[in-house]
KEBA-740282 format. One line per field, with one value per residue (C-alpha): x, y, z. Coordinates in steps of 0.25 Angstrom, whole numbers, plus 2048, in hexadecimal, padded with zeros to 3 digits. Each point is the difference from the previous one (the first is absolute). Layout:
<sites>
x	c(X  ...)
y	c(Y  ...)
z	c(Z  ...)
</sites>
This chain:
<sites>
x	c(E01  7F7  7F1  7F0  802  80A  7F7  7F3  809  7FE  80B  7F9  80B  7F7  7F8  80D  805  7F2  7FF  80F  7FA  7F4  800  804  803  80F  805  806  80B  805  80B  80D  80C  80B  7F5  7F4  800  7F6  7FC  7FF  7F7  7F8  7FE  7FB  7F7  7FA  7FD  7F9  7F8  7FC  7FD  7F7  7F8  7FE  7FA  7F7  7FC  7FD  7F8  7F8  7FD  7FB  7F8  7FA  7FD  7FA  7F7  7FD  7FC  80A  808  7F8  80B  803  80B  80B  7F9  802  80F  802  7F9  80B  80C  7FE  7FB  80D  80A  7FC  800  80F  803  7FB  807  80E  7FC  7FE  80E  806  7FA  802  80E  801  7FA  80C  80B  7F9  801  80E  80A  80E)
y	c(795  809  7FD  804  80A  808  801  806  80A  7F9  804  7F6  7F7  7F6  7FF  7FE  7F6  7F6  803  7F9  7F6  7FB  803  7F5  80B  803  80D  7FC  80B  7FE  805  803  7F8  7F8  7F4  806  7FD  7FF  7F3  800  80C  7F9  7F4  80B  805  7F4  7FA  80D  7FF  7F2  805  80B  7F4  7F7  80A  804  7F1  7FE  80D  7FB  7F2  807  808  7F3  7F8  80C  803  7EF  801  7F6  80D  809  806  80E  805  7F6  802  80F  7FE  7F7  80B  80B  7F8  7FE  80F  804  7F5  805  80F  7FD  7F8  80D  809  7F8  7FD  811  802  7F7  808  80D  7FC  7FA  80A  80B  7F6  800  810  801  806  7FA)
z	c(BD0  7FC  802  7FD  80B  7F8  7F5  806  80B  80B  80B  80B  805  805  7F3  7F8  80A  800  7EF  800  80B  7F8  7F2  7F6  7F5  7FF  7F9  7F3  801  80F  805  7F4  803  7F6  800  7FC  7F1  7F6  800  80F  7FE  7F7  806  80D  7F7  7F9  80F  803  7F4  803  810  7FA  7F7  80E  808  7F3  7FD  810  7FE  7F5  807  80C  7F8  7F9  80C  807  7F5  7FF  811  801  809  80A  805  7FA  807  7FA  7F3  803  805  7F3  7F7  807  7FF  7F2  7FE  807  7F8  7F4  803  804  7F3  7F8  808  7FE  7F0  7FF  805  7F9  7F4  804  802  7F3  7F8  807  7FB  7F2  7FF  805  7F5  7FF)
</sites>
């Protein structure tokens, strides 16, 4: 299973080994096999859409009670404000193959 790791070049064993320990986002590809079919890559995906969305709306409520004293604490709202930062760079960066891929089975000639 491929992971954020293989994406920014990062040969570090142990960061690749605690990124698959604690990260809720799944690569919508994964490893081919007979199994992997469409609709279970596009249920994948749609899960890591709606993963991206929760750390962005738990982002956005940090952000509010922080700014209505109701939270004082700025590191979770900085850990909050980084997840969500770094879900949605992942998102666009899957979305941005996907089209790149796309576009090179558009040009192809038969």
């Amino acid at each position: 299973m491929a992971d954020i790791s293989t994406l920014t070049n990062v040969s570090s064993g142990a960061i690749r080994n605690a990124e698959k320990a604690t990260s809720n986002v799944t690569n919508p590809v994964g490893k081919v096999d007979e199994r992997n079919t469409f609709s279970k890559i596009l249920s994948s995906t749609i899960d890591n859409i709606n993963t991206t969305n929760a750390y962005l709306s738990d982002a956005e409520n940090a952000e509010i009670e922080w700014a209505l004293g109701q939270s004082d604490n700025t590191h979770d709202l900085t850990i909050a404000l980084n997840k969500a930062q770094t879900a949605l760079q992942y998102t666009v960066a899957i979305r941005d193959r996907v089209l790149t891929a796309y576009n090179q089975l558009m040009q192809m000639q038969f």
